[in-house]
C-alpha positions in Angstrom: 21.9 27.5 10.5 18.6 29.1 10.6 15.5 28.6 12.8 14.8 24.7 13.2 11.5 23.5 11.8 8.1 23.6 13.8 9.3 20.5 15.8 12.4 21.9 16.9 14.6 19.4 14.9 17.0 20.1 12.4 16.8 17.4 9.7 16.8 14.3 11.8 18.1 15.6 14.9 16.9 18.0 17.8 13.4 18.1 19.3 11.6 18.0 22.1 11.3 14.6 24.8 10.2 15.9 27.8 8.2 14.6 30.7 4.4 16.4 30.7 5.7 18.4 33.0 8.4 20.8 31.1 6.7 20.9 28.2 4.7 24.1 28.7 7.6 25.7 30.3 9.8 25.1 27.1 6.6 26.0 25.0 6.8 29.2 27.0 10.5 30.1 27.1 10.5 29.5 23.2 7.5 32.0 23.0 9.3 34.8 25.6 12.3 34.2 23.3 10.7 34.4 19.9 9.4 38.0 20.8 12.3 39.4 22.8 14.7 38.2 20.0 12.2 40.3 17.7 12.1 43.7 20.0 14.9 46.0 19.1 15.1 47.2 22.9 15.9 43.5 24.6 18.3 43.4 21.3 19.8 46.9 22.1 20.0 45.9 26.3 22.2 42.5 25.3 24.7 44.6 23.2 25.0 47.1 25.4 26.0 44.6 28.2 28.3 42.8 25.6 29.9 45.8 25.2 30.2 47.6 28.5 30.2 44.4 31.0 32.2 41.3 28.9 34.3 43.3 26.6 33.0 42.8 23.3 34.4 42.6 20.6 36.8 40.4 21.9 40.0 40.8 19.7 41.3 38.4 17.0 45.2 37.4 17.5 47.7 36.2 15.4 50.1 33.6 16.4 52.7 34.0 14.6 55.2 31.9 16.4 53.3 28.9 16.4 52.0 29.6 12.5 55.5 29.6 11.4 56.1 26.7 13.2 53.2 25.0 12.0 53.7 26.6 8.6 49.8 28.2 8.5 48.9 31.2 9.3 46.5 30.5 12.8 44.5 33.2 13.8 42.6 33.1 17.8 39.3 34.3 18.6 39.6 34.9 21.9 36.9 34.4 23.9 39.3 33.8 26.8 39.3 37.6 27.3 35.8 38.1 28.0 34.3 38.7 31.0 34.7 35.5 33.5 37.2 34.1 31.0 35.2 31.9 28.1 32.1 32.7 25.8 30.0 31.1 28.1 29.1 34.6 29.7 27.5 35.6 25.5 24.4 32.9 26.4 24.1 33.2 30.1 23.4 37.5 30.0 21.2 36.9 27.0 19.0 33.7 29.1 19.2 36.4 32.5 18.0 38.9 30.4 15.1 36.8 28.9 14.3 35.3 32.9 13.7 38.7 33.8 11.5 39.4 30.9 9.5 36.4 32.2 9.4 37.5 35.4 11.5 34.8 37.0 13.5 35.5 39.8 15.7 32.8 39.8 18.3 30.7 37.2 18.8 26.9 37.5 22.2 25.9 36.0 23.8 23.0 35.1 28.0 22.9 34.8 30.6 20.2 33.9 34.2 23.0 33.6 32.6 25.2 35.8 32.4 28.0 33.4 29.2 27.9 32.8 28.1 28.0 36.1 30.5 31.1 37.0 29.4 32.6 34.1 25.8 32.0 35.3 26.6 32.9 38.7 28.0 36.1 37.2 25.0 36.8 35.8 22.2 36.0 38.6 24.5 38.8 41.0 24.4 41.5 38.2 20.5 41.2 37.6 19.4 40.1 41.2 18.8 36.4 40.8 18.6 33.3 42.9 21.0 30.9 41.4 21.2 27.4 41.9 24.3 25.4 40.1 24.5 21.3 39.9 27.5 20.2 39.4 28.9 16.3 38.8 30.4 15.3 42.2 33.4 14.5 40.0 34.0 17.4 38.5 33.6 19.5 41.7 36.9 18.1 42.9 38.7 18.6 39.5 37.0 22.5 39.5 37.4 23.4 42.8 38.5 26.9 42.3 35.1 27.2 39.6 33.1 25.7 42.7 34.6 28.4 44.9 33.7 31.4 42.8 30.3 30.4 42.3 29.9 30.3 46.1 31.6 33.7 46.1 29.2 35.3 43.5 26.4 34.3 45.9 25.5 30.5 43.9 24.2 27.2 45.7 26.5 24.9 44.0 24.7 21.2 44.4 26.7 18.1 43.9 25.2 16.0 41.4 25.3 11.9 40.7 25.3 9.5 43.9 28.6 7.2 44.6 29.4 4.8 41.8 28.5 7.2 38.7 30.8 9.3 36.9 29.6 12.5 38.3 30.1 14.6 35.5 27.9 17.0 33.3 25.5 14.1 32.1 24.7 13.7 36.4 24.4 17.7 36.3 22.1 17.8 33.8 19.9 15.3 35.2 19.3 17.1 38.0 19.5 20.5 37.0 16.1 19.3 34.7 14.9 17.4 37.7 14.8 20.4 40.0 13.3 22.4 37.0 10.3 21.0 37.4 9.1 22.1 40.9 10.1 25.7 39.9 9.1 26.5 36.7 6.8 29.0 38.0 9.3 31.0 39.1 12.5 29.7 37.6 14.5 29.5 34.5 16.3 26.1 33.4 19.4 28.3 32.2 20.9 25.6 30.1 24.7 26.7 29.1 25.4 24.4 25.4 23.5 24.0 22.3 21.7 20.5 24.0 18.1 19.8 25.8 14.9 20.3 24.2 13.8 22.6 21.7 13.9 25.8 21.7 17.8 25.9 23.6 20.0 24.2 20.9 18.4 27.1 18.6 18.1 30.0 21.5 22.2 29.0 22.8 23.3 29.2 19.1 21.3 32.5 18.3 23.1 33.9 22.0 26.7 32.2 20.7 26.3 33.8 17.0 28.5 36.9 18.0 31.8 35.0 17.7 31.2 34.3 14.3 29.7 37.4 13.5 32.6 39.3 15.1 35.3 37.1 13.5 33.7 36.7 10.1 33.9 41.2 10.4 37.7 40.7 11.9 38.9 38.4 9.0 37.0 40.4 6.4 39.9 43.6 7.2 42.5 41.6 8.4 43.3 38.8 5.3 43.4 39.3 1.9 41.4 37.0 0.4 38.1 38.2 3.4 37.7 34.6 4.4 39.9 31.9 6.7 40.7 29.0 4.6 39.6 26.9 7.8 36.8 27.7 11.2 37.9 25.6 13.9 36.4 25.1 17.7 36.5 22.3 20.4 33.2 20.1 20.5 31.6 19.3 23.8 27.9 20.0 23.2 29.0 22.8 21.2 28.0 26.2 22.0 31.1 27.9 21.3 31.7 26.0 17.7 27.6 26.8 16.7 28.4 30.4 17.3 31.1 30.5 15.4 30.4 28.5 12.8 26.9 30.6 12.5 29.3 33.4 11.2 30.5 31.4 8.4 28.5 28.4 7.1 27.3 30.3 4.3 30.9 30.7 3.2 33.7 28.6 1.7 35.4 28.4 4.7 35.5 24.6 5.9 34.0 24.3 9.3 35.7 21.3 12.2 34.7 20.9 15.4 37.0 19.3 17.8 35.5 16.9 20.1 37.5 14.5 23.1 38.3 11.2 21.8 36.7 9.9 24.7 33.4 11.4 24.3 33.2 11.7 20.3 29.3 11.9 19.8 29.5 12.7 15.9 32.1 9.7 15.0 31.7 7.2 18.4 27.8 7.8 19.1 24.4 5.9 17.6 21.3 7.6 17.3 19.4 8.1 20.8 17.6 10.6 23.1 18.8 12.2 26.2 18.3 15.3 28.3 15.3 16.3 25.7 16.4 16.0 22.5 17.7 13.3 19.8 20.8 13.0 18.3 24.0 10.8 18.6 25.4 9.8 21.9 28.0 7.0 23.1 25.8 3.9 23.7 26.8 0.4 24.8 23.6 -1.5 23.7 21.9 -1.0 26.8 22.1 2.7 28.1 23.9 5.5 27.4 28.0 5.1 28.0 30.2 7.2 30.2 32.2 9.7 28.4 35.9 10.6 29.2 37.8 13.4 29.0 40.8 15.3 30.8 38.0 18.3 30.1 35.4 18.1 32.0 33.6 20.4 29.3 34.1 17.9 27.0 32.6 14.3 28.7 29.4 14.6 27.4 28.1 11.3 25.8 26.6 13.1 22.8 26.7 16.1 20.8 24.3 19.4 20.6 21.6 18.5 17.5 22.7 20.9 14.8 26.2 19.9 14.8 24.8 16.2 13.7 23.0 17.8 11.5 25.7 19.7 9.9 28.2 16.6 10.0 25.1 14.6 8.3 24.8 17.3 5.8 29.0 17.4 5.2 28.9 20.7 6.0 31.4 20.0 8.9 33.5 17.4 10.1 34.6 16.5 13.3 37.3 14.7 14.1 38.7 13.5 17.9 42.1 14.7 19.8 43.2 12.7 22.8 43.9 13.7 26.5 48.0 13.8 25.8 47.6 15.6 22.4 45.3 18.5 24.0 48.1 18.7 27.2 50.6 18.9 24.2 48.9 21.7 22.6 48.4 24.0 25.7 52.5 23.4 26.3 53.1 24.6 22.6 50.3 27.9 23.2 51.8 28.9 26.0 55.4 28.6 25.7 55.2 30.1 21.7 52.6 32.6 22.3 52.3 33.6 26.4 48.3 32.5 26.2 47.3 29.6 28.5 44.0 28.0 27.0 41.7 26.1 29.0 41.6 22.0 28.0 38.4 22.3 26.1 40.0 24.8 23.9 43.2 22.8 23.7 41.4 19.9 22.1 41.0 22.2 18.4 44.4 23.4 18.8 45.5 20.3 18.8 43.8 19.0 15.7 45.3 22.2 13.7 49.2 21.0 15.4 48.2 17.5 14.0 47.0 18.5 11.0 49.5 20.6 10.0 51.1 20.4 7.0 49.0 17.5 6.1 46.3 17.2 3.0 43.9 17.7 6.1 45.5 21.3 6.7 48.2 22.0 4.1 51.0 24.0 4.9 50.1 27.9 3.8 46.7 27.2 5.0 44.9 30.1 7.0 43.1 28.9 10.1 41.0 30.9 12.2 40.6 28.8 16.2 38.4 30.1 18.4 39.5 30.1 22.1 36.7 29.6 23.9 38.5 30.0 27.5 41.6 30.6 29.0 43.4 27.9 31.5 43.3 29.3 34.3 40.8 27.0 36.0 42.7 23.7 34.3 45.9 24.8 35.8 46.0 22.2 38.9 45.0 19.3 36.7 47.4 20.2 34.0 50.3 19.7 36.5 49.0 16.9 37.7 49.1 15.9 34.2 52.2 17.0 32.1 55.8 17.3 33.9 56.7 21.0 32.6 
């Protein structure tokens, strides 16, 4: 999981397919990264604000209830405790930062949960940004406590899709790349996963790599043997899972992503290009198919570039969880070990209940889950969903 090569791939997948347009503003924002990820002092300014403004390190906690009951050892990183409750915030201050660098003096979001855009929204009111977030029509009804606080924090949040499409994060990303190009003067396409056109499936990963790096540290004084026997994180485009696994792909750790049965890019998609960038997305011979989830940060048709890559190489695996078995999961979290996670995060827990005690995940096994949000936002659809 290093730099991609001069092309912005990684082996087959990755890229850049853009109209004319964007493609000096990416050439540009890959440049004004390049350096700034190379100057101690932007370095220095981003851990700082880690530190003193999301809460880092976030901690790592043992569930022991729900081990013994599983009969692992499950360990959670938990990004739910940062700052506007997920790791989306660990990209988004690293992007603001780099947008002000660039003397840009607004950020242009896309958003399927919502978290992303709060977390982006978040940022733009801490620096003194314009903000503009799109947002599926859809999913602003199943988020509308997300749309509120974006609106609070001082965001234009802009429904995305027209009547008669699914209105979710593929809609939002249309059009957050759409507006894009009559701003890129002044702008920054503030993309929130490890998708679109080269350089952001590298640049989101390299922002995401403190989760792994901070758990790899945690599990290094915390378990005997230094290492979790197994890295685990939901799968939408994958931001939170190429953080983490960045901390530990050079280990022997075995690395799964997670990802919504309904919108399983690795296992369900053929090889295609969308938003920017090539890789695997659910196709019906035609055009690209409409994803499903009870996430709505997990209905993407496809998967982030260098998580193909890494299922291509066998480096990680990535198998799919359905709606009930991820509303099963947050039940068991919450009633075991008083955390609430949010759906996306629900989806890997899952896998490691279904799993368990299995020659997938054999009992004794140590498994270390990365939260990537708490369910706070989810809370209304979950009880639309699951008769407590």
């Amino acid at each position: 999981m290093g730099q991609p090569d001069a092309t912005g791939r990684f082996g087959d997948f990755g890229g850049r397919f853009l109209p004319e347009a964007l493609v000096p503003a990416c050439r540009e924002v890959e440049a004004a990264f390049l350096d700034a990820w190379h100057d101690p002092a932007f370095v220095a300014e981003y851990h700082r604000l880690l530190a003193t403004y999301v809460g880092r390190p976030t901690p790592l906690t043992e569930c022991v209830r729900l081990g013994e009951r599983l009969g692992i050892r499950l360990l959670l990183k938990r990004e739910d405790l940062a700052h506007t409750g997920s790791h989306k915030i660990n990209n988004v201050l690293g992007q603001a930062l780099l947008a002000k660098r660039m003397g840009r003096t607004k950020l242009i979001a896309e958003t399927g949960a919502g978290s992303h855009g709060v977390a982006t929204a978040t940022a733009a009111a801490l620096l003194g940004l314009a903000c503009t977030v799109h947002m599926g029509h859809t999913d602003m009804r199943r988020q509308e406590l997300n749309v509120f606080r974006m609106e609070l924090l001082g965001a234009e949040v802009v429904p995305a899709g027209v009547p008669g499409t699914a209105g979710t994060l593929k809609e939002a990303t249309n059009a957050a790349l759409r507006a894009w190009v009559s701003e890129t003067e002044t702008a920054h396409y503030c993309l929130g996963s490890v998708l679109g056109p080269h350089p952001y499936p590298y640049l989101v990963r390299e922002f995401q790599r403190v989760i792994g790096e901070e758990a790899r540290a945690q599990a290094a004084e915390l378990l005997p043997s230094g290492l979790p026997d197994v890295v685990v994180a939901c799968v939408g485009g994958g931001s939170n899972a190429a953080g983490t696994f960045a901390g530990f792909v050079d280990t022997t750790a075995e690395l799964i992503g997670v990802e919504a049965a309904g919108g399983a890019g690795v296992s369900g998609g053929t090889p295609g290009i969308l938003h920017g960038f090539r890789s695997h997305f659910l196709q019906d011979g035609v055009q690209i198919a409409e994803a499903h989830s009870i996430s709505a940060g997990l209905d993407y048709p496809g998967v982030g570039p260098e998580h193909m890559h890494l299922a291509a190489q066998g480096r990680a695996r990535y198998p799919t969880v359905t709606d009930a078995e991820a509303l099963a999961a947050v039940r068991a979290l919450a009633a075991t070990e008083g955390i609430l996670p949010a759906l996306e995060s629900a989806h890997a827990l899952a896998w490691i209940q279904r799993a368990a005690g299995t020659p997938e995940l054999p009992t004794g096994s140590t498994v270390l889950l990365t939260l990537s949000g708490r369910g706070d936002k989810d809370v209304h659809q979950i009880r639309e969903n699951l008769s407590c």
